[in-house]
VOSE-701536 format. One line per 4 residues: for each residue x, y, z of N, C-alpha, C. Coordinates in nm, 4 decimals. Example, Ala and Ser with C-alpha at 12.3 -4.5 7.8 and 13.67 -1.06 7.14 Angstrom:
// VOSE-701536
1.3190:-0.5690:0.7800:1.2300:-0.4500:0.7800:1.3200:-0.3300:0.7800  1.2850:-0.2250:0.7080:1.3670:-0.1060:0.7140:1.2900:0.0030:0.7870;
END
This chain:
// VOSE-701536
-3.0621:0.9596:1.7199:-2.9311:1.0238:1.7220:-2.8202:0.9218:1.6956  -2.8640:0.7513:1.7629:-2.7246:0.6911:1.7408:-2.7339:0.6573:1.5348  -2.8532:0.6434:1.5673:-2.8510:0.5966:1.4062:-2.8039:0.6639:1.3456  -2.7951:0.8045:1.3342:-2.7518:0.8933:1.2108:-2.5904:0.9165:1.2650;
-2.5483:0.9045:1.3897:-2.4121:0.8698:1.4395:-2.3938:0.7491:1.3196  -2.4253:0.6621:1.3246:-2.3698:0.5370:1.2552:-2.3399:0.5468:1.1239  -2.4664:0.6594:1.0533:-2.4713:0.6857:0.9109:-2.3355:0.7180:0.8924  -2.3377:0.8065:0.9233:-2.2248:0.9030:0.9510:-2.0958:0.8808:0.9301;
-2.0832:0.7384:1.0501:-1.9350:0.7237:1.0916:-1.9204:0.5982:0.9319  -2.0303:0.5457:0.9242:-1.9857:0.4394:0.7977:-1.9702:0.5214:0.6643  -2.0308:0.6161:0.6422:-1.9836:0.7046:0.5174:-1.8513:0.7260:0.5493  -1.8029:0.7687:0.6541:-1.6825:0.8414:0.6535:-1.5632:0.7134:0.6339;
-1.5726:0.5690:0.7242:-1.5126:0.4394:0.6796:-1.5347:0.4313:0.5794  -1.6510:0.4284:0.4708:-1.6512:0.3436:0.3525:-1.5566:0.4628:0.2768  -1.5438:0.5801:0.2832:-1.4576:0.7075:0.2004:-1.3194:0.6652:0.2682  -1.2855:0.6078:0.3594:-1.1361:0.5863:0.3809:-1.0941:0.4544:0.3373;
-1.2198:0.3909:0.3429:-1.1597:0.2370:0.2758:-1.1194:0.2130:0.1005  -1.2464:0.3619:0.0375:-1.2443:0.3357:-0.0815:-1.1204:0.4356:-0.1071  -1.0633:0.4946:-0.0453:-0.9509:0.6019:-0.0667:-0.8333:0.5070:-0.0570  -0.7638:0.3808:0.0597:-0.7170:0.3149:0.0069:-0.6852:0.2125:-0.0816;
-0.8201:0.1872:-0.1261:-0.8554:0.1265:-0.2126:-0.7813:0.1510:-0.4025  -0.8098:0.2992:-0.3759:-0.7456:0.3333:-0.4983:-0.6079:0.3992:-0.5494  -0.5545:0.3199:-0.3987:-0.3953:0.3452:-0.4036:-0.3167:0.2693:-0.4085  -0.2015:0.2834:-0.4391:-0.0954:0.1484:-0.4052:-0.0972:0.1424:-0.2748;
-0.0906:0.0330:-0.2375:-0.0388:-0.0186:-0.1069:0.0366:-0.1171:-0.1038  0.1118:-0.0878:-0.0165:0.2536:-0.1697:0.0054:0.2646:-0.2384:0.1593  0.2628:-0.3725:0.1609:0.2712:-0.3813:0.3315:0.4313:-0.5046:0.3293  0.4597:-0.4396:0.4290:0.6086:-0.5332:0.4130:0.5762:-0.6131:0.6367;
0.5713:-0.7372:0.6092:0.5543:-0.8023:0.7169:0.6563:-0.8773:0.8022  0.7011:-0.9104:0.9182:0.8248:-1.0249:0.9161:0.7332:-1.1400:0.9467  0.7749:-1.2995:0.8889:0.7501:-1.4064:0.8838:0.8690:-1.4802:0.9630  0.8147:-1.6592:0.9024:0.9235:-1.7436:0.9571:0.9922:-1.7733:0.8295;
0.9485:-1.6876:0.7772:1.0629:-1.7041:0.5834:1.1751:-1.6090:0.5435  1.0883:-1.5050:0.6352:1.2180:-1.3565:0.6510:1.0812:-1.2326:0.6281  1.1542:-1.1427:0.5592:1.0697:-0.9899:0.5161:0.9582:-1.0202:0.4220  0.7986:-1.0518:0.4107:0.7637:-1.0205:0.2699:0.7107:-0.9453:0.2460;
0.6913:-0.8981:0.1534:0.6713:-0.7864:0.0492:0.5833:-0.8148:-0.0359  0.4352:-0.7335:0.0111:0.3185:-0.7485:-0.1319:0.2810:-0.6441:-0.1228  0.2338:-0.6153:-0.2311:0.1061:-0.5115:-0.2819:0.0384:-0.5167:-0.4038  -0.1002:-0.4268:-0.3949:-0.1217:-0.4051:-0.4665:-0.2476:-0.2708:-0.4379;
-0.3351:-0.2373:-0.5539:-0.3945:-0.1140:-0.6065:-0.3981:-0.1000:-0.6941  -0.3962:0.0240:-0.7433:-0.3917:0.0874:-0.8494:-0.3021:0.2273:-0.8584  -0.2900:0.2814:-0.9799:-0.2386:0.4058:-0.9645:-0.3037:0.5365:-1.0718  -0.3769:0.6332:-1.0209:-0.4425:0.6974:-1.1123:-0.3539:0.8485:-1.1730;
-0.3235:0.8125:-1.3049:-0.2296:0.9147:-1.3349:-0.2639:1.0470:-1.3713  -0.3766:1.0833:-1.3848:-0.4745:1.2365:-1.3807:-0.3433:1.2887:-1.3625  -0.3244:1.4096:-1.4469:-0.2595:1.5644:-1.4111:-0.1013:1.4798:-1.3055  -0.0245:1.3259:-1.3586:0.0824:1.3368:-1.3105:0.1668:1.3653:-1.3787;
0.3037:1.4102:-1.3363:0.3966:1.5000:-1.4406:0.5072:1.4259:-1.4640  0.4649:1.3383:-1.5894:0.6290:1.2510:-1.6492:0.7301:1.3188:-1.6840  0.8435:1.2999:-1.6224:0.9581:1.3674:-1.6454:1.0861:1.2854:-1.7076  1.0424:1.1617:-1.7585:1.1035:1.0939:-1.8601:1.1073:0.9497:-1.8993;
1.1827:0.8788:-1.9318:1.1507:0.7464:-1.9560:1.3209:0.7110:-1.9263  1.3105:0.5230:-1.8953:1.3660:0.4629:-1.8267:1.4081:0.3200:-1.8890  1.5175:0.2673:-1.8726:1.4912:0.1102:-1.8981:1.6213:0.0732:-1.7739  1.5595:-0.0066:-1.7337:1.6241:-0.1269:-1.6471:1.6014:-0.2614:-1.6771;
1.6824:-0.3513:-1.6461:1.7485:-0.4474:-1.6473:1.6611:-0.5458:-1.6214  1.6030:-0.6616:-1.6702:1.4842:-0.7724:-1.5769:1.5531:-0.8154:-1.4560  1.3823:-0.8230:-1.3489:1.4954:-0.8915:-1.2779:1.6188:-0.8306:-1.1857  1.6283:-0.7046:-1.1343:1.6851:-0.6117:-1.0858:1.6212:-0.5850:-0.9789;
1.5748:-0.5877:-0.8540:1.5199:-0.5516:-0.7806:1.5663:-0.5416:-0.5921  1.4886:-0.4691:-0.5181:1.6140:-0.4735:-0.3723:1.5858:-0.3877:-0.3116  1.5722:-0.3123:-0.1642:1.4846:-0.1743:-0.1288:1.6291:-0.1147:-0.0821  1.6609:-0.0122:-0.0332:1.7332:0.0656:0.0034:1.6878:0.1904:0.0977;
1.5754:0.1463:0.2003:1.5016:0.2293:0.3234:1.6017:0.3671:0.3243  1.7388:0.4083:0.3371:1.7408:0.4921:0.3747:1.7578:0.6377:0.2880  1.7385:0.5884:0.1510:1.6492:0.6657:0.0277:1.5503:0.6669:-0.0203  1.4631:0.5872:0.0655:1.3014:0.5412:0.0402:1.2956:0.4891:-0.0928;
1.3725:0.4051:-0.0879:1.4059:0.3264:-0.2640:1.3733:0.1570:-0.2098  1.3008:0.1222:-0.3550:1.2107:-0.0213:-0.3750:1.1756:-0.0374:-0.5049  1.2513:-0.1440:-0.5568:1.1964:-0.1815:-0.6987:1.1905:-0.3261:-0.7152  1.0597:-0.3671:-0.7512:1.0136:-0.4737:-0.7588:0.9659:-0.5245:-0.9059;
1.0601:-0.6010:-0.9772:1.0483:-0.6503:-1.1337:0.9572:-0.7708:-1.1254  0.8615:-0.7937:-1.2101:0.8110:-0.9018:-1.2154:0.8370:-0.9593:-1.3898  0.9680:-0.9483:-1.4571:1.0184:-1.0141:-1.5611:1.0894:-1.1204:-1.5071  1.1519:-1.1806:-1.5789:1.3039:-1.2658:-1.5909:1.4141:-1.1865:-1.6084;
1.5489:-1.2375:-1.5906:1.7081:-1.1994:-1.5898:1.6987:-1.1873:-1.7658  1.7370:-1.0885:-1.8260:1.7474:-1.0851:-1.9501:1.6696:-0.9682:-2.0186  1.5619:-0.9753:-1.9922:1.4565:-0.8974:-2.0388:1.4632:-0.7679:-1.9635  1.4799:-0.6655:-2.0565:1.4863:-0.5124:-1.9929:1.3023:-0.4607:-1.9845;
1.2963:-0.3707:-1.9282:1.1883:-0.2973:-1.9001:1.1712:-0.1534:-1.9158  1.1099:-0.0987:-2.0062:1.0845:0.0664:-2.0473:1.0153:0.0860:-1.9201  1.0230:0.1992:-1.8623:0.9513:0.2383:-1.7280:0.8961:0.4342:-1.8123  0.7922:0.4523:-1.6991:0.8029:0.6451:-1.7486:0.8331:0.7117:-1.6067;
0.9028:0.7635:-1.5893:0.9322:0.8391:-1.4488:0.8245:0.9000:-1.4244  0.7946:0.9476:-1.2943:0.6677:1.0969:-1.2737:0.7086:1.0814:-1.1046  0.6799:1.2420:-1.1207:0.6755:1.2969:-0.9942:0.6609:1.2771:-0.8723  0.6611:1.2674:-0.7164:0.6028:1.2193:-0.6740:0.6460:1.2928:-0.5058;
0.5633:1.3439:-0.3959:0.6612:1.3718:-0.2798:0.6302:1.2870:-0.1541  0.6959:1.2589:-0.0720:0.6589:1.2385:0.0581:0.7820:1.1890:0.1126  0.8165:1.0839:0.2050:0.9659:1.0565:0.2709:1.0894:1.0660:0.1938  1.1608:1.0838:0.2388:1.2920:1.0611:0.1873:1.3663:0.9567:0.2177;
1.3362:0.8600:0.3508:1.3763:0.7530:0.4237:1.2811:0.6698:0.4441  1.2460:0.5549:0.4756:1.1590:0.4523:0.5418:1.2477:0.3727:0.6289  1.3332:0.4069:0.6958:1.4666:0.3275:0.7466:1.6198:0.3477:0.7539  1.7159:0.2725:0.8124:1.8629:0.3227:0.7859:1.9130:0.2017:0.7403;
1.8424:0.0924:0.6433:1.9257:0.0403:0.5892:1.9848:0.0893:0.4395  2.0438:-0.0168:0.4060:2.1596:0.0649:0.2971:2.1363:-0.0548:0.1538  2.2078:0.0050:0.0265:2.1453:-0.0788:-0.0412:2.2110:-0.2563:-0.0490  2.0150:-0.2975:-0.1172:2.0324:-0.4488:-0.1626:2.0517:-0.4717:-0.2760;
2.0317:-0.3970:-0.4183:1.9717:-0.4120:-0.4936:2.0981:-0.5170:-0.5722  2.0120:-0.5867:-0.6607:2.1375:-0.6916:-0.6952:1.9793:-0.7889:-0.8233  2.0990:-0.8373:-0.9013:1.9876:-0.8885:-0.9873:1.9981:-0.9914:-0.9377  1.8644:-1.0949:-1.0256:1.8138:-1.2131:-0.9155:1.7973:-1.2722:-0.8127;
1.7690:-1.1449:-0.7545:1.7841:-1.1893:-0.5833:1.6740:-1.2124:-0.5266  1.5775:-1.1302:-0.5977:1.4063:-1.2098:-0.5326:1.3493:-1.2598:-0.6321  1.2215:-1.3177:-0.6317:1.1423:-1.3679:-0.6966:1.0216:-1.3113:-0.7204  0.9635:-1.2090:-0.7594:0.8178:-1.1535:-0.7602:0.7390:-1.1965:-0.8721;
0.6299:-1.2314:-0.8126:0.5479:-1.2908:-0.8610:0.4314:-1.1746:-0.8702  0.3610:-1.1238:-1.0002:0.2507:-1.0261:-1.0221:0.2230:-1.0115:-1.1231  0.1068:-0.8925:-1.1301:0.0798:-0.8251:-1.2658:0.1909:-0.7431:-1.2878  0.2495:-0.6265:-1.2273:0.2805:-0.5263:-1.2699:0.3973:-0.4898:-1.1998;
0.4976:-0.4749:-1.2219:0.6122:-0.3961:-1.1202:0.6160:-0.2559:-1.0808  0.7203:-0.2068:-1.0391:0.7340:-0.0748:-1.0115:0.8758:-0.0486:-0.9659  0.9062:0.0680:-0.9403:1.0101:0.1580:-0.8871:0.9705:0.2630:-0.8580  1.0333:0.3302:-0.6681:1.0332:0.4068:-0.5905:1.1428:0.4372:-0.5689;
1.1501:0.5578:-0.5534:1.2700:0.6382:-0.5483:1.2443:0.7437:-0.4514  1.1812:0.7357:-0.3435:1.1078:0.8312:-0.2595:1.2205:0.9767:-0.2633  1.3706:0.9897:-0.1929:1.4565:1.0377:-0.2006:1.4539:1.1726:-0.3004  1.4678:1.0676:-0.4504:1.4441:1.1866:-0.5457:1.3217:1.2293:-0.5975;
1.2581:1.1522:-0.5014:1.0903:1.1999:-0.5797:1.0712:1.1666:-0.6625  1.0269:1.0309:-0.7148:1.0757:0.9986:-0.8650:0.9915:0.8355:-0.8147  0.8554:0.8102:-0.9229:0.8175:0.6867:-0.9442:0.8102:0.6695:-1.0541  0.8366:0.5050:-1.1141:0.8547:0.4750:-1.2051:0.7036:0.3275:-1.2281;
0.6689:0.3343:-1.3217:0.5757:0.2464:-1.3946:0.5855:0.2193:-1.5278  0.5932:0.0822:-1.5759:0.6094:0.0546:-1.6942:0.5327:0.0581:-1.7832  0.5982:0.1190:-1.9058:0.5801:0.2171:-2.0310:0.4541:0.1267:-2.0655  0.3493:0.1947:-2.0937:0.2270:0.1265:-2.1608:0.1058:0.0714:-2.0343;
0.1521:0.1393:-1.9293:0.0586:0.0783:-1.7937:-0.0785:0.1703:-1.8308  -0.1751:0.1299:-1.8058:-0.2750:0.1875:-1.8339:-0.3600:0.2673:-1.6931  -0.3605:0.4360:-1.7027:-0.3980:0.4350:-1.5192:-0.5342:0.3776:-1.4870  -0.5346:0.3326:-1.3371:-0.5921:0.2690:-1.2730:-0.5578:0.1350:-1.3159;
-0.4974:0.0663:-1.3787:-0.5165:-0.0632:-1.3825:-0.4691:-0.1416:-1.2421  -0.5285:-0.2665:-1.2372:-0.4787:-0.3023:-1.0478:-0.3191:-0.3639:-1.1201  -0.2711:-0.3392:-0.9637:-0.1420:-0.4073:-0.9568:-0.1374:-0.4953:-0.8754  -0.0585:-0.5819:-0.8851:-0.0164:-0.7053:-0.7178:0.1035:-0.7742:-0.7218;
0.1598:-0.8030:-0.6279:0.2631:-0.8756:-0.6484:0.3357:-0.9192:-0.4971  0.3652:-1.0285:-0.4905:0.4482:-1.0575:-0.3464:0.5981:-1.1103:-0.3361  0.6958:-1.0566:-0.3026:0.7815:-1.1542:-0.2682:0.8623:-1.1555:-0.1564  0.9724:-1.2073:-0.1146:1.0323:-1.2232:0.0377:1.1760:-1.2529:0.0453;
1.2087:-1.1580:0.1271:1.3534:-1.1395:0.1327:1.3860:-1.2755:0.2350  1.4086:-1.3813:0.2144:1.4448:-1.5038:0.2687:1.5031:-1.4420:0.3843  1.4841:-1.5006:0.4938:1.6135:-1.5162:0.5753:1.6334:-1.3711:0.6637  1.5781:-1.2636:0.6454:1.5795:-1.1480:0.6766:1.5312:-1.0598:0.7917;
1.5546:-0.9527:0.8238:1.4221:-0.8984:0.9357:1.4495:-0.7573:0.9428  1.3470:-0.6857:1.0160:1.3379:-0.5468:0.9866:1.4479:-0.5151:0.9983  1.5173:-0.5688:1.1157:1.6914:-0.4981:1.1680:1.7515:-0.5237:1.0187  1.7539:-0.6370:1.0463:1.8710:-0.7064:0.9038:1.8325:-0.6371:0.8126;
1.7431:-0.5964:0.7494:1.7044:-0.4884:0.6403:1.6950:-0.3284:0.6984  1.7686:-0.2579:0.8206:1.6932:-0.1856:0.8222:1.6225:-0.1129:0.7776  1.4877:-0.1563:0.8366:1.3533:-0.1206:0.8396:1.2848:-0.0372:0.9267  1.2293:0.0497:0.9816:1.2147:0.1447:1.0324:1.0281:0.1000:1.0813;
0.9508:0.0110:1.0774:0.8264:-0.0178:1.1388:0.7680:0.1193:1.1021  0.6109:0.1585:1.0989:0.5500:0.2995:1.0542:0.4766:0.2511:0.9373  0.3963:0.3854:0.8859:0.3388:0.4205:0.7392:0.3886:0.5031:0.7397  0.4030:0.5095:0.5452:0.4945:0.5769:0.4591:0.3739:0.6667:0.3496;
0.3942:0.7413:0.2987:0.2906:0.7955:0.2099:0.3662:0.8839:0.1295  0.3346:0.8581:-0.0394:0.3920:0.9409:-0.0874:0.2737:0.9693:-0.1829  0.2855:1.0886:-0.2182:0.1402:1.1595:-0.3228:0.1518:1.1991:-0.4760  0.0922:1.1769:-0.5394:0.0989:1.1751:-0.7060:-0.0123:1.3388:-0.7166;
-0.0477:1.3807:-0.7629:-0.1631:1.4681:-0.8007:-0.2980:1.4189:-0.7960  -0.3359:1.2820:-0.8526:-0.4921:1.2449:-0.8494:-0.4703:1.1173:-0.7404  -0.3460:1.0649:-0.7080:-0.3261:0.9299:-0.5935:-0.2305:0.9308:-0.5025  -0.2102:0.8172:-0.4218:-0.0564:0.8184:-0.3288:-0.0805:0.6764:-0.3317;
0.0437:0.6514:-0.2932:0.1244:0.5317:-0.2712:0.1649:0.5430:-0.1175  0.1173:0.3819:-0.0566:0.0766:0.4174:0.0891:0.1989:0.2936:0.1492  0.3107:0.2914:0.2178:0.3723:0.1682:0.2651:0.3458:0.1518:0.4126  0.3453:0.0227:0.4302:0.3605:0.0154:0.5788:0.3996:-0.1004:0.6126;
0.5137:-0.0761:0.7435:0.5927:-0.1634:0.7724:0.5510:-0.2081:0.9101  0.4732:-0.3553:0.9184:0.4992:-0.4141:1.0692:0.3821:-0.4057:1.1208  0.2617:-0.3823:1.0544:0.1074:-0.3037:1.1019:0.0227:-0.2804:0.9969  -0.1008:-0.3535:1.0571:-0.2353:-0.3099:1.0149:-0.2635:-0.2822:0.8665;
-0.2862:-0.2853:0.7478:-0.3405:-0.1948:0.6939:-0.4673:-0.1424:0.7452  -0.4628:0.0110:0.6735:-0.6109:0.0872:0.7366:-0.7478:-0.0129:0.6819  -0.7494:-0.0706:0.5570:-0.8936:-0.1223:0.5128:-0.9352:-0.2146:0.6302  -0.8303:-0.3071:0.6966:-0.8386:-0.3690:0.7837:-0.9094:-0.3551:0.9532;
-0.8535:-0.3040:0.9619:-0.8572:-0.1765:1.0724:-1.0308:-0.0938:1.0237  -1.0225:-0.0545:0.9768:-1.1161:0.0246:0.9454:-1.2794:-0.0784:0.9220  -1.2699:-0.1861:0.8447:-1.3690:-0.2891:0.8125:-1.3804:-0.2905:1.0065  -1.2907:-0.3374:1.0794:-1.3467:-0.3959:1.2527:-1.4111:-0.2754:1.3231;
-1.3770:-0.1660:1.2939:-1.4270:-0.0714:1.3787:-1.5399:-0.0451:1.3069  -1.5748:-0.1001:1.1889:-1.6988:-0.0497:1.1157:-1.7933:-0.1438:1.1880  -1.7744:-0.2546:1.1987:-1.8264:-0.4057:1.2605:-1.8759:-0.3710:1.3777  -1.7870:-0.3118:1.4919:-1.8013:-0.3109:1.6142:-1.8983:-0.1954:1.6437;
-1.8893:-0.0852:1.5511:-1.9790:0.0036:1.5404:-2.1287:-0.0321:1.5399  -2.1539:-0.0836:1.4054:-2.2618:-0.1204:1.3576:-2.2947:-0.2506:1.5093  -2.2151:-0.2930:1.5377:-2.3018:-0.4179:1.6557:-2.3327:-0.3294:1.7535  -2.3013:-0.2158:1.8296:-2.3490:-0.1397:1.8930:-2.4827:-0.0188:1.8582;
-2.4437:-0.0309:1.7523:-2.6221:0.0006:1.6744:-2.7320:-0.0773:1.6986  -2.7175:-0.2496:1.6952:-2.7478:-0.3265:1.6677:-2.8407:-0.3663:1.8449  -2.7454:-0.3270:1.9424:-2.7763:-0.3414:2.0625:-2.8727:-0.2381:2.0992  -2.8358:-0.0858:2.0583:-2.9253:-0.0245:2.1193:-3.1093:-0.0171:2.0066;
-3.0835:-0.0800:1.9240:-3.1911:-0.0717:1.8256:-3.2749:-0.1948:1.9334  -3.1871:-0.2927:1.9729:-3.2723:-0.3797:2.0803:-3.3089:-0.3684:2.1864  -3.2407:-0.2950:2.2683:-3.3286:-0.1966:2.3595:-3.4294:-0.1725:2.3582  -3.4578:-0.0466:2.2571:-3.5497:0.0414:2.2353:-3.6732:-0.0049:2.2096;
-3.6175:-0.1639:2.1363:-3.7877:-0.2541:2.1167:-3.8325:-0.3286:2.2543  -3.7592:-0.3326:2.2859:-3.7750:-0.4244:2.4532:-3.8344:-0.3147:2.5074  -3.7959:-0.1789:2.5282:-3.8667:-0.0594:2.6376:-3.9977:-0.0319:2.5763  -4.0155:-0.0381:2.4434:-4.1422:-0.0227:2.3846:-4.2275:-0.1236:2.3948;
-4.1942:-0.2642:2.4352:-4.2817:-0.3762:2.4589:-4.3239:-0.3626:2.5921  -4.2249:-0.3584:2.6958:-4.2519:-0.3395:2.8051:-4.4106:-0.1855:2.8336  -4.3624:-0.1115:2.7524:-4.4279:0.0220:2.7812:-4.6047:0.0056:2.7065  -4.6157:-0.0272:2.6511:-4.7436:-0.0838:2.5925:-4.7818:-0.2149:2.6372;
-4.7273:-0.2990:2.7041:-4.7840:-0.3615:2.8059:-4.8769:-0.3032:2.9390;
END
């Protein structure tokens, strides 16, 4: 019975690990540097509904929590960026701070950028992204902190048709979380599987 308990519970971890797996994820942490800001995933665009195209500015980037707005450029100052809008629902807020956005103000370092617009429902990915391709990227609001940005601590989730885009501020990601309880699981498998040979040695003695 525990064994097929175990089957069980690790199918159901390995389906939540591989579910964030194939999402964006966003984790914003505080340090002794200030706010940083990484992610990565993928984004699978199956059946999402572009509702237009975009260019911004290189190099433009800054969150604005209390429109669930975050855009993270990984160009230079100069260089514009074609983006395609598409659909997208879930918060309208991640916070009550107000906007940063300002050019050259961070530094991101990645494959791929983006823009969130949680508010209007509205994500942006640049023109020619291929879906699923991975994304990553980190950078850090120097000097900063959840207050100073308000930041609102939580997970955020917003949903595409075939994916979502998952943020979280101040905590855990689930793969994380999810890998220890898989661990701690399986070592309690591990104990009673030793038991059972010890009562069977004993008993045929």
């Amino acid at each position: 019975m525990f064994r097929k308990r175990l089957i069980a519970g690790l199918a159901m971890l390995t389906g939540l690990i591989s579910n964030a797996h194939a999402a964006l994820n966003i984790v914003m942490v505080e340090n002794a540097s200030g706010v940083t800001i990484s992610y990565s995933g993928s984004i699978d665009l199956t059946d999402a509904n572009m509702i237009g195209l975009a260019s911004f500015a290189g190099n433009f980037s800054g969150l604005n929590p209390s429109s669930a707005s975050l855009a993270l450029t990984v160009v230079t100052s100069g260089t514009s960026i074609d983006s395609v809008a598409y659909t997208i629902t879930g918060p309208a807020s991640f916070g009550s701070g107000t906007n940063t956005f300002q050019f050259n103000q961070l530094a991101v370092t990645g494959t791929e950028g983006f823009s969130l617009a949680g508010a209007a429902g509205v994500f942006f990915l640049a023109e020619g992204y291929a879906s699923g391709s991975m994304m990553t990227g980190v950078t850090t609001f120097m000097g900063a902190t959840f207050a100073s940005l308000g930041l609102t601590p939580g997970t955020y989730t917003w949903l595409l048709p075939s994916d979502q885009i998952n943020m979280t501020i101040g905590s855990v990601p689930l793969p994380g979380a999810a890998l220890l309880f898989a661990q701690v699981f399986a070592a309690g498998w591990l104990v009673q599987r030793r038991k059972k040979r010890i009562g069977a040695i004993h008993h045929g003695a």
